[in-house]
Every structure is written in structure tokens, then in C-alpha cells.
C-alpha positions as a Markdown table, in Angstrom:
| # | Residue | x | y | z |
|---|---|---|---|---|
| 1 | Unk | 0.0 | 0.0 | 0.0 |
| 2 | Unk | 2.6 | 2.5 | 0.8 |
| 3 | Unk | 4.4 | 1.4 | -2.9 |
| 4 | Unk | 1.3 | 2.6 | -4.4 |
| 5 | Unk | 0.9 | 5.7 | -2.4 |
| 6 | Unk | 4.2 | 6.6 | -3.3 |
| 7 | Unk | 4.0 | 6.3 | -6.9 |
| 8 | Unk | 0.6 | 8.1 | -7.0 |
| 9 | Unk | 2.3 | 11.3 | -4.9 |
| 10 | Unk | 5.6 | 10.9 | -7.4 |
| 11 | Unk | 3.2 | 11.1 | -10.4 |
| 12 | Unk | 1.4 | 14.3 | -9.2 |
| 13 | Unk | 4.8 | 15.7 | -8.3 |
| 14 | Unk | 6.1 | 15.5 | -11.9 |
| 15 | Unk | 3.3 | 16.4 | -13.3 |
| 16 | Unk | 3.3 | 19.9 | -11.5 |
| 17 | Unk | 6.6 | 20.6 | -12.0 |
| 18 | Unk | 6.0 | 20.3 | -15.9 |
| 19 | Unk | 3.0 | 22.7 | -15.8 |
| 20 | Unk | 5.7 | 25.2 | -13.8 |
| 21 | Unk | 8.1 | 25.1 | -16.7 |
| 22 | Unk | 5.2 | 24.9 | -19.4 |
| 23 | Unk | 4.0 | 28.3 | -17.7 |
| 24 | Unk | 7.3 | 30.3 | -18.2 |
| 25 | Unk | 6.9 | 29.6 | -21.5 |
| 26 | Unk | 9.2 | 27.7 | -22.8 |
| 27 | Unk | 7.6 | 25.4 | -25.3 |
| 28 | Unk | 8.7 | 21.9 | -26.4 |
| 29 | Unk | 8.8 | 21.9 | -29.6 |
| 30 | Unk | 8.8 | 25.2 | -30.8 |
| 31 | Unk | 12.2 | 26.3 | -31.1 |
| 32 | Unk | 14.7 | 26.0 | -34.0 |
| 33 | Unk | 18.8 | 26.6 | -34.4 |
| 34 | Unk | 20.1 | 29.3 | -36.5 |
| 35 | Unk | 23.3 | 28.9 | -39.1 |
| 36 | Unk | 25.2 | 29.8 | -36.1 |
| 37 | Unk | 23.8 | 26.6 | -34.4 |
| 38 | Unk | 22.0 | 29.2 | -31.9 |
| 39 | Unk | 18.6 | 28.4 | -30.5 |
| 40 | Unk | 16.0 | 30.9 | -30.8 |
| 41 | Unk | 12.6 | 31.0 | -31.2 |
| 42 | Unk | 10.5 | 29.7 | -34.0 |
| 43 | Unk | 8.9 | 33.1 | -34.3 |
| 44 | Unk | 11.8 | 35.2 | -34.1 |
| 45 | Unk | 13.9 | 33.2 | -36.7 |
| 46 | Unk | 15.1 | 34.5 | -40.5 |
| 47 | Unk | 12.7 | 33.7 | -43.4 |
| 48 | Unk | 14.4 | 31.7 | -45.3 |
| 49 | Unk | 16.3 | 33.3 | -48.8 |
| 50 | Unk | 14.0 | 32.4 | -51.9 |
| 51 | Unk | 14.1 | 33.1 | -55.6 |
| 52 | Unk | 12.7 | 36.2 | -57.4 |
| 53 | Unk | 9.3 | 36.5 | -57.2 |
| 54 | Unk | 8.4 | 36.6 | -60.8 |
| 55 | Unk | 10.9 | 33.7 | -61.6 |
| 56 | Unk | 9.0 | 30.8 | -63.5 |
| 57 | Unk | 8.7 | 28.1 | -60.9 |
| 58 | Unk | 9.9 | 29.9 | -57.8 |
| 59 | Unk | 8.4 | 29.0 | -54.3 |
| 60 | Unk | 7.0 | 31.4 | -52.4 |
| 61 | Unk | 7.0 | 31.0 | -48.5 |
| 62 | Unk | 3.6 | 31.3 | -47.3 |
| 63 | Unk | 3.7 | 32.1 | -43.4 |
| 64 | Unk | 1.5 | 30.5 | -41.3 |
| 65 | Unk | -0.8 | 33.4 | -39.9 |
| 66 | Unk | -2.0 | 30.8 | -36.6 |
| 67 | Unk | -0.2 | 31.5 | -33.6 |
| 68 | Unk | 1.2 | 28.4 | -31.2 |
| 69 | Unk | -1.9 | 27.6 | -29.4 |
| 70 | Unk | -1.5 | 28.6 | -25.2 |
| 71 | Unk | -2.1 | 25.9 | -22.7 |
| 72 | Unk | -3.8 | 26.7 | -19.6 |
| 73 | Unk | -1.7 | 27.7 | -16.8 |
| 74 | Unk | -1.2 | 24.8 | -14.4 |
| 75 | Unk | -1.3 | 25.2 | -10.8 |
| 76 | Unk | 1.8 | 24.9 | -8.7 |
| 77 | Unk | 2.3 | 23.1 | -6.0 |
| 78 | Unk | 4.7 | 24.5 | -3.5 |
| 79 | Unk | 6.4 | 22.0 | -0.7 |
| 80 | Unk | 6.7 | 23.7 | 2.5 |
| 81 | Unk | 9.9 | 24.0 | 3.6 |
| 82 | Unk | 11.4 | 21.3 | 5.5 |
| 83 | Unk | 8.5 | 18.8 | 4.3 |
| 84 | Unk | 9.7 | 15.9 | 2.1 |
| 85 | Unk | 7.5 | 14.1 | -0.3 |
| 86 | Unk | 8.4 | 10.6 | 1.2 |
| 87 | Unk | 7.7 | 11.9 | 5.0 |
| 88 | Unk | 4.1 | 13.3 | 3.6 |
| 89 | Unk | 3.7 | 9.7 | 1.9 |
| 90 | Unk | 4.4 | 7.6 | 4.8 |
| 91 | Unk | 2.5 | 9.6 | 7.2 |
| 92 | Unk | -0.8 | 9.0 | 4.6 |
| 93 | Unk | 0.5 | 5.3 | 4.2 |
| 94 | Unk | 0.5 | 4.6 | 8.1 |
| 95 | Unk | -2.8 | 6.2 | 8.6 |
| 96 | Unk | -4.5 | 4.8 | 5.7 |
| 97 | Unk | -7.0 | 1.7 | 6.8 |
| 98 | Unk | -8.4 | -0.4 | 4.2 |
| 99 | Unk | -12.1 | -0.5 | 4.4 |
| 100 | Unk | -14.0 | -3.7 | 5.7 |
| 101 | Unk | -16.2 | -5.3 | 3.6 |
| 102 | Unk | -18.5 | -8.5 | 3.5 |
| 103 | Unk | -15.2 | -10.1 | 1.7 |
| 104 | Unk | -13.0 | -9.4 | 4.8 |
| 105 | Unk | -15.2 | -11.5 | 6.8 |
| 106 | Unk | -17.0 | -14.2 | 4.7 |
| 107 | Unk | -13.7 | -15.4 | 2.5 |
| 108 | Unk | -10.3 | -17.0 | 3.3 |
| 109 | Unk | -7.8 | -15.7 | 1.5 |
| 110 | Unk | -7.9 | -18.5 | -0.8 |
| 111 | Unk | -11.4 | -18.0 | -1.4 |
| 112 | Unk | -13.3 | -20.5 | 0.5 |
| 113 | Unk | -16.5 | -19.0 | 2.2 |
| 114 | Unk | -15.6 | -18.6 | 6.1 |
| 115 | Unk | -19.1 | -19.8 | 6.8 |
| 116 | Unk | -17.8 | -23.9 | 5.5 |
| 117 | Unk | -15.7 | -24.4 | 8.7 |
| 118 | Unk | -16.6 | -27.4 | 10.3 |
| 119 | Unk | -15.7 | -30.5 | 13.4 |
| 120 | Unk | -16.2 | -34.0 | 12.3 |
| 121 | Unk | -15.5 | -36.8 | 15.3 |
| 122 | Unk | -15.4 | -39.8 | 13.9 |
| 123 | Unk | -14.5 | -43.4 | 16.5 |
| 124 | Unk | -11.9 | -45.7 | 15.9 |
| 125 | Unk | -10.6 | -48.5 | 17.8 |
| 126 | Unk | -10.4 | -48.6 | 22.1 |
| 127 | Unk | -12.9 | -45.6 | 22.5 |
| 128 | Unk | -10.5 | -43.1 | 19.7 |
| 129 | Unk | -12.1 | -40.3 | 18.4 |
| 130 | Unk | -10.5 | -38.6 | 15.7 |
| 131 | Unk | -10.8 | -34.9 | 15.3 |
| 132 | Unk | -10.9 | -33.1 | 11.8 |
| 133 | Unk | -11.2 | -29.4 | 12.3 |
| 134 | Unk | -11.4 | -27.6 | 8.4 |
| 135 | Unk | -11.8 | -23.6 | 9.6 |
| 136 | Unk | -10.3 | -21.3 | 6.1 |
| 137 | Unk | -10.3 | -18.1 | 8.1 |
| 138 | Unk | -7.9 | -19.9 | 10.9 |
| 139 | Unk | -4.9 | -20.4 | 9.1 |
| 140 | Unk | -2.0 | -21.2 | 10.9 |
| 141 | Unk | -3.7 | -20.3 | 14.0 |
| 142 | Unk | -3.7 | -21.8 | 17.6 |
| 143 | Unk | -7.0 | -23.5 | 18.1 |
| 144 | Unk | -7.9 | -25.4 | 21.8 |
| 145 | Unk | -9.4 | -28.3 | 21.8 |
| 146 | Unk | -11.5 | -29.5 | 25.3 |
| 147 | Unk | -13.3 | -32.8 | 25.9 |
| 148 | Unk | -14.3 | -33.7 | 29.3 |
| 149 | Unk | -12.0 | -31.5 | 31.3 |
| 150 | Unk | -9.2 | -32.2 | 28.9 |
| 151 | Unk | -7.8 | -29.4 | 27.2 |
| 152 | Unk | -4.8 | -29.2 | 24.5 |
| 153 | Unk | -3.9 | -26.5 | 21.8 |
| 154 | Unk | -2.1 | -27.0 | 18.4 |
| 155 | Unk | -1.8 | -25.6 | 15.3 |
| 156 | Unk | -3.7 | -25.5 | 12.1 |
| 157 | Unk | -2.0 | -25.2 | 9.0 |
| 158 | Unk | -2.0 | -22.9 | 6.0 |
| 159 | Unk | -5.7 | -24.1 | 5.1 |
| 160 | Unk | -6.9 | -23.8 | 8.5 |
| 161 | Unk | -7.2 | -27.6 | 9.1 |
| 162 | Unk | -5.8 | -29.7 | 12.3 |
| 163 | Unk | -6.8 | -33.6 | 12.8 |
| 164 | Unk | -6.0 | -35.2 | 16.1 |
| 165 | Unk | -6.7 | -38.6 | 18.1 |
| 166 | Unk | -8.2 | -37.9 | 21.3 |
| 167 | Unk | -8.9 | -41.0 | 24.1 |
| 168 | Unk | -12.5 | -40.8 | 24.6 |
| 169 | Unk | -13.2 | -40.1 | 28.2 |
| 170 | Unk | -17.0 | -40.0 | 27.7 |
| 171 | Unk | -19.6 | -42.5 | 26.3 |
| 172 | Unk | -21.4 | -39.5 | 25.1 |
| 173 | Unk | -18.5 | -37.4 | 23.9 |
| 174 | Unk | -18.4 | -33.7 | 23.4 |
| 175 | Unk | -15.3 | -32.3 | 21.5 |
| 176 | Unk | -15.0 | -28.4 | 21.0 |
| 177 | Unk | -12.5 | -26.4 | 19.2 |
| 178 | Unk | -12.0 | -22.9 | 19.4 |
| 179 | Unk | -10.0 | -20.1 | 18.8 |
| 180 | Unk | -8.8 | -16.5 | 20.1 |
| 181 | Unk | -11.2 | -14.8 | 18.4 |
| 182 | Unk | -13.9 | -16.7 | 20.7 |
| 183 | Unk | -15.3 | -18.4 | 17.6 |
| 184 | Unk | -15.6 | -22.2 | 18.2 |
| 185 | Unk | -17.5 | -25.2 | 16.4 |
| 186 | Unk | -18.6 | -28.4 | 18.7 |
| 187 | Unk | -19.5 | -31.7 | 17.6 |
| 188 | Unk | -20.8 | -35.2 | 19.1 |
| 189 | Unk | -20.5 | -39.0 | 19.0 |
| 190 | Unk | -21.6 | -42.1 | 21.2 |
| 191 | Unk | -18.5 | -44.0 | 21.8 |
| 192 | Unk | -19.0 | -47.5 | 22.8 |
| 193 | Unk | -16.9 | -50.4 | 24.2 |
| 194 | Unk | -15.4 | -47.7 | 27.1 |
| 195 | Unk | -16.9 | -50.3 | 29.7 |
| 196 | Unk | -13.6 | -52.4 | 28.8 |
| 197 | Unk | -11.3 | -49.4 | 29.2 |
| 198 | Unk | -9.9 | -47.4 | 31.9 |
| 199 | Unk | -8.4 | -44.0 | 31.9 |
| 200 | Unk | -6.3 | -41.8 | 33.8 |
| 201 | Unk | -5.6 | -38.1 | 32.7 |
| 202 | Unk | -3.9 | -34.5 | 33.3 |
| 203 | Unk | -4.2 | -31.3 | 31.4 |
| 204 | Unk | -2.4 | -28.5 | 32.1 |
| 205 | Unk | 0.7 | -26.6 | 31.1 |
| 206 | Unk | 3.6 | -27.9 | 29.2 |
| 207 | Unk | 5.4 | -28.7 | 32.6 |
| 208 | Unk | 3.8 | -31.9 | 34.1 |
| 209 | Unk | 4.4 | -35.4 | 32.6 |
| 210 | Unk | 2.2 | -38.2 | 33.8 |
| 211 | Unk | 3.4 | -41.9 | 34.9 |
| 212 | Unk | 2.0 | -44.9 | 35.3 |
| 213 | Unk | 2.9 | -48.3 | 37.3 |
| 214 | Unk | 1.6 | -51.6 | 37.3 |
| 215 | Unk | 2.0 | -54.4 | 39.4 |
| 216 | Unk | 4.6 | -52.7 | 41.3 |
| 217 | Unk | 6.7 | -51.5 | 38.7 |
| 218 | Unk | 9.3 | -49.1 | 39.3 |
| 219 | Unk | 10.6 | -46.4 | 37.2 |
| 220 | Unk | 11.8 | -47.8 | 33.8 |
| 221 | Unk | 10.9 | -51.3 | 34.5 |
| 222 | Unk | 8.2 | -53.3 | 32.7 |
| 223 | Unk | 5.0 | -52.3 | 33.7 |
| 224 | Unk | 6.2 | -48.7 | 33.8 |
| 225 | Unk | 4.2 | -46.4 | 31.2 |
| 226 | Unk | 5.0 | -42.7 | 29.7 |
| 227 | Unk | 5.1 | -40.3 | 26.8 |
| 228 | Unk | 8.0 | -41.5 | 25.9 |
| 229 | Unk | 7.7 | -45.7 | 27.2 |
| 230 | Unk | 5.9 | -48.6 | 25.6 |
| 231 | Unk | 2.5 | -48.9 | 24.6 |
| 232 | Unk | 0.5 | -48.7 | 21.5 |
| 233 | Unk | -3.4 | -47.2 | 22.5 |
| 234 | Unk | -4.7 | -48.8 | 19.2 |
| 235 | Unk | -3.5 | -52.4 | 20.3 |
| 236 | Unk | -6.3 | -54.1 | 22.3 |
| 237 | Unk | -4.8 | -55.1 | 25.8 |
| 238 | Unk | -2.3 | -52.5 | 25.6 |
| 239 | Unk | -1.4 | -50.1 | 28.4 |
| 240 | Unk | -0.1 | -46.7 | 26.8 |
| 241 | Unk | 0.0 | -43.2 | 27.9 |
| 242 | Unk | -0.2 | -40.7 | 24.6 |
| 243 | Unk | 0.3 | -36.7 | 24.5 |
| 244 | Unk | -1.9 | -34.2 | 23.1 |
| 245 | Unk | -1.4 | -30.7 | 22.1 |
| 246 | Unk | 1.8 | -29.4 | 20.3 |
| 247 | Unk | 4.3 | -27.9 | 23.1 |
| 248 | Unk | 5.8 | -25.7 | 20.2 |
| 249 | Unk | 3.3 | -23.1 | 20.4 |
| 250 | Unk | 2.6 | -19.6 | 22.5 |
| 251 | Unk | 1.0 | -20.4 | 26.1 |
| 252 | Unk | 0.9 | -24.5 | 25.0 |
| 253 | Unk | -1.4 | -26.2 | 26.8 |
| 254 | Unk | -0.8 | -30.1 | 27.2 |
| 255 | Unk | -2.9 | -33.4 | 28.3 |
| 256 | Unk | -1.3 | -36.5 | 28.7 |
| 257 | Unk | -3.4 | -39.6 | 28.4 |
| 258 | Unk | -3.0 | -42.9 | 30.7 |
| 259 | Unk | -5.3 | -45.9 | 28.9 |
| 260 | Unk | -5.6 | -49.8 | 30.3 |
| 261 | Unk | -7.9 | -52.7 | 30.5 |
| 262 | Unk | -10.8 | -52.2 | 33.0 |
| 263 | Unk | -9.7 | -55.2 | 34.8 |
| 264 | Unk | -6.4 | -53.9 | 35.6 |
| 265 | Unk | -5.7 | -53.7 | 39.3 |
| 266 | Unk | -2.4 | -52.4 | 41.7 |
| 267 | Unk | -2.1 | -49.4 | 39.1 |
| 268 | Unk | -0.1 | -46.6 | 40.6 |
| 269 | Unk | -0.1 | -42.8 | 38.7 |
| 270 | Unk | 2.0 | -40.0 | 39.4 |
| 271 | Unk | 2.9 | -36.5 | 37.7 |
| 272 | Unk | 6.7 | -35.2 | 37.2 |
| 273 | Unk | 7.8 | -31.7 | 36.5 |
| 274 | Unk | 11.3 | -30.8 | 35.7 |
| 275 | Unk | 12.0 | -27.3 | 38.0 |
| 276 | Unk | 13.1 | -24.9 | 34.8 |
| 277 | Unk | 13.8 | -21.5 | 34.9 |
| 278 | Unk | 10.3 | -20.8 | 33.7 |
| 279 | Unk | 8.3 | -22.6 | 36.7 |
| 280 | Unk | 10.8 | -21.9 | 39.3 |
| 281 | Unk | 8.9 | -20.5 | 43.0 |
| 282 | Unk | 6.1 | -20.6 | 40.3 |
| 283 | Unk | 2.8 | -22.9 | 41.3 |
| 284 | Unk | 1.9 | -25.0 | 38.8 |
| 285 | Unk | -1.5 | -26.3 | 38.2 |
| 286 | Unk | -3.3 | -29.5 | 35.9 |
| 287 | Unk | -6.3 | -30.9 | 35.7 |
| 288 | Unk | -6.7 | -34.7 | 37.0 |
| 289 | Unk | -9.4 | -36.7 | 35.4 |
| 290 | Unk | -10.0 | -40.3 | 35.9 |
| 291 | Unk | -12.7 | -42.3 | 33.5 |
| 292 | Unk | -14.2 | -45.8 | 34.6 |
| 293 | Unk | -17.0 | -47.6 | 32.4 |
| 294 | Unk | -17.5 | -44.4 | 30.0 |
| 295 | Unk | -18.3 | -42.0 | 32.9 |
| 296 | Unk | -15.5 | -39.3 | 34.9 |
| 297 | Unk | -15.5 | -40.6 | 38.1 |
| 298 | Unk | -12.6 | -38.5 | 39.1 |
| 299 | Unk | -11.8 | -34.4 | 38.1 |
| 300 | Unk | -9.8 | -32.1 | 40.2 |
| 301 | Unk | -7.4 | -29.4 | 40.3 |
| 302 | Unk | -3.9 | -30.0 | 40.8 |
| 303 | Unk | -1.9 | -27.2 | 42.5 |
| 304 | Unk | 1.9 | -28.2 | 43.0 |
| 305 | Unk | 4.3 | -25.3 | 44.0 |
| 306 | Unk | 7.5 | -26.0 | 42.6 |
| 307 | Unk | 11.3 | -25.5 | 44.2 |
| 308 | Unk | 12.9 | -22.0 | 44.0 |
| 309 | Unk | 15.3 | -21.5 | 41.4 |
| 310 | Unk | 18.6 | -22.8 | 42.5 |
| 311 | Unk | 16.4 | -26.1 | 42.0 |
| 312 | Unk | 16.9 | -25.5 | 38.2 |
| 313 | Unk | 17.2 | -29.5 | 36.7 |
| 314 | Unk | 15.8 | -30.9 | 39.4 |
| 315 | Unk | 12.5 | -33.5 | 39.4 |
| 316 | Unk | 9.4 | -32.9 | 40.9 |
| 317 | Unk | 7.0 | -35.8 | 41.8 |
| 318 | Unk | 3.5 | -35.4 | 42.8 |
| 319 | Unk | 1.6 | -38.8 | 43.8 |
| 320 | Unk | -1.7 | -38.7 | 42.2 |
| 321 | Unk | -4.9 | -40.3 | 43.3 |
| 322 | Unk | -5.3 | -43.3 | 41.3 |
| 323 | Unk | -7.3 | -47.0 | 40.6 |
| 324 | Unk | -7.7 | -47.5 | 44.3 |
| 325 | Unk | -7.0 | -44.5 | 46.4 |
| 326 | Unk | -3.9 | -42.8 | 46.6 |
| 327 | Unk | -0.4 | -44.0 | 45.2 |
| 328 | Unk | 1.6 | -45.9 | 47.2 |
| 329 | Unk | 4.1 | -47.3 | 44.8 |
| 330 | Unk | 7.9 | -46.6 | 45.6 |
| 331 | Unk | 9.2 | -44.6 | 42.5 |
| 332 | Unk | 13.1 | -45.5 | 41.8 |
| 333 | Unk | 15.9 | -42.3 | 41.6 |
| 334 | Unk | 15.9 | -40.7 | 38.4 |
């Protein structure tokens, strides 16, 4: 916008300048050299020498009796002292707002009407629901999804789409996405077979991990699940703990996911936070959500206040209530 601006003031510029020197009148075109090479004007120069008058054949001269048309006088414009023409320009350029119009708010800029965004769920195996957000005027935006007290934020990409695989932690699940601007879409599916699942969550920050122990396990050792341990939540039978949300982006917010057979007993959960420079003296705080036969039988607040800073690398374990009452599994040294 300025670019154009610029060239419109340059052009205007020229243009007055040429009407100043049209007005002293000196006239393109209307001048001719004399033998000397001198310039003078067409008006004022020698006729040219020609034969006898009577001479058979001569040519006589014939004058032209029109005078050189005058054009109007053209306004000057005068700069003020001390005022450039790019200053003027940019001060019009930074000032200058483009005016809204239906287009602004009912097309992407690809050209897709705003008004096709839409949430699909659709279920996959051991209670998945899969997530595919399509919103044209959210490109490359952060977008929060919630589902039962679970909350996560990613990113869409340049078409304004996102897909994610959420652990269902409802029969009758409820999945909304929405966005700074306070618009949001919702959408809703029946997800069966949660009766053979159980599920144990947090959501929070990017600074809490969540673990999980069975049969006595101890850190690392079989029967110890993470993030970043064993486990597949597609495989039936499988104990797995899965991330959502994409810790990449501004104020990330994270849920981890704990998922096992409904007839799993002596399961121990616990959440760990590295002490950073970011969360040092700092109180951090997670939702806890447990799910048993397709209901939340468990959701509270989680309010841990971490070390002060020369605690910087440092581990932070918070016991967690879990299957049957609070943990009591001895967790190994890090």
C-alpha cells in the first residue's frame, strides 16, 4: 500500500513541475537553431532566402498566420519547507486503513466462504475419536481443543485444518475447538466399548508429565508407562500413555493420556515436572481426570508449587490419586 501511495504522490509531483516550466513559457517543440547553431525561437527566426518572385517556378513561402496555441496555466504546487515528499507519503500510508467489507469477513484468503468451517469426530478402535477441524479463516492459528475436562492447543496449517486422536473419556463425547477470536464449532459422537477401558488423565501446562505403574513396577521397568515408554493405544490389551497438544506453540497447553484394560488392578499414577527456569517458585496447576465404564468418576485441580530457582534441573513428583486410592508405589531415583 505504501508502494502505491508513493507512486501516485511521485506522479502528481512530476506532473506539476511540468506545468511550472510549461508556464514560463518555454515550449517543447517550438524552437529552431540558426546557421550559427543558436537556439532561438520559431517566431523570431530569418525567413528563409527564396528566388525572385516573378521567376518561373519559384516558391513562395507562405507564413503561417495561426499563432502556437497557449495551454492553460497549471497550478503549482509549492512544498513547504522542510517537508519531504516521502515523510508526507508515509505519514498517509501509516494512517491509511483499508475498508472492511462483507469479503473481509466471509472469505479465506484462498477464497473459500468462512461460513464452511466445520468438526467432524469420527471413532476408531479402544474408544479413539478422531478430530478433523477444516476452519479457512484460521490459518495457521492456535486452536484449543477440550473434551471432558481435557484441554490441549495446536496448530492448524496454512488451510486452517488440524486432525487429532483424542482418548475418549466419555460414552457420550463432546469435542469443541475454538479459537482466540472466541469463535468455536462443537461436535458429538456415542463411543462404545469404554466399559472395557480405563483412563487416567492430566491437562495443564507444558510442565507436568504423567506416569503410570503396574503391578509394582518401578521407574523404567516393565509395567512402567510414559510419553515417551511402551505402549500402543490402538493395540487391544495394551497399556499406553499418549500426548496431546503441540508444546511448540505460544502459552501450549498439554494433556497426557494414561489408557488400560478395566480389569487392571495395583495401578499406581504420578505426575513429574522438571524445575526450569520458567516454573521456578512458580505454582503449577493441571487438571486430573479419571474415566471408569464411559463416565469421569474422578476431576480435580492439581496445584503443585514447585522449588525456587537454584532447583533449576531438578525433578518434581507429585503422587496422584489413582485405581484405588492414593499411590503408594515406591518410585526408583531418576
Amino acid at each position: 500500500m505504501k508502494r502505491r501511495i508513493l507512486t501516485v504522490g511521485t506522479t502528481f509531483f512530476l506532473a506539476a513541475a511540468t506545468g511550472h516550466v510549461m508556464q514560463n513559457g518555454l515550449t517543447f517543440g517550438s524552437m529552431t537553431p540558426d546557421a550559427t547553431g543558436a537556439v532561438t525561437p520559431a517566431a523570431e527566426a530569418p525567413a528563409p532566402a527564396s528566388s525572385a518572385p516573378d521567376a518561373p517556378g519559384a516558391l513562395v513561402p507562405v507564413r503561417a498566420e495561426s499563432a502556437i496555441p497557449e495551454f492553460p496555466a497549471t497550478p503549482v504546487t509549492t512544498l513547504s519547507s522542510g517537508v519531504l515528499l516521502a515523510a508526507r507519503m508515509d505519514a498517509i500510508a501509516d494512517s491509511y486503513q483499508i475498508p472492511a467489507t462483507d469479503a473481509d469477513t466471509q472469505y479465506s484468503v484462498f477464497g473459500i466462504p468462512c461460513g464452511a468451517s466445520d468438526l467432524s469426530l469420527s471413532v476408531g478402535a479402544r474408544g479413539l475419536l478422531t478430530a478433523r477441524l477444516s476452519a479457512p479463516c484460521h490459518p495457521s492459528e492456535r486452536v484449543i481443543f477440550s473434551h471432558a475436562g481435557l484441554s490441549f492447543a495446536m496448530l492448524t496449517d496454512a488451510a486452517g485444518m488440524a486432525e487429532v486422536a483424542i482418548p475418549a473419556m466419555m460414552r457420550d463425547a463432546k469435542v469443541e475447538a475454538s479459537f482466540a477470536d472466541d469463535a468455536s464449532l462443537t461436535a458429538e459422537r456415542i463411543v462404545p466399548e469404554l466399559d472395557k477401558l480405563r483412563r487416567f488423565a492430566i491437562s495443564g501446562g507444558g510442565d507436568l508429565r504423567l506416569n503410570a505403574y503396574e503391578d509394582g513396577a518401578a521407574y523404567g521397568e516393565a509395567g512402567y508407562y510414559s510419553a515417551a515408554g511402551q505402549g500402543d493405544p490402538a493395540v487391544p490389551g495394551e497399556a499406553s500413555v499418549v500426548t496431546l497438544g503441540d508444546p511448540e506453540v505460544d502459552h501450549p497447553i498439554i494433556a497426557q493420556v494414561y489408557t488400560a484394560s478395566a480389569a487392571a488392578t495395583a495401578i499406581g499414577v504420578e505426575a513429574e515436572a522438571e524445575v526450569t527456569a520458567m516454573n521456578c517458585a512458580q505454582t503449577v496447576k493441571a487438571h486430573v481426570i479419571s474415566m471408569a465404564a464411559g463416565q469421569i468418576v474422578l476431576h480435580e485441580t492439581l496445584s503443585q508449587s514447585m522449588p525456587a530457582c537454584d532447583a533449576v534441573g531438578d525433578l518434581v513428583i507429585a503422587p496422584l490419586p489413582g485405581w484405588d486410592g492414593p499411590m503408594t508405589v515406591a518410585t526408583a531415583a531418576r
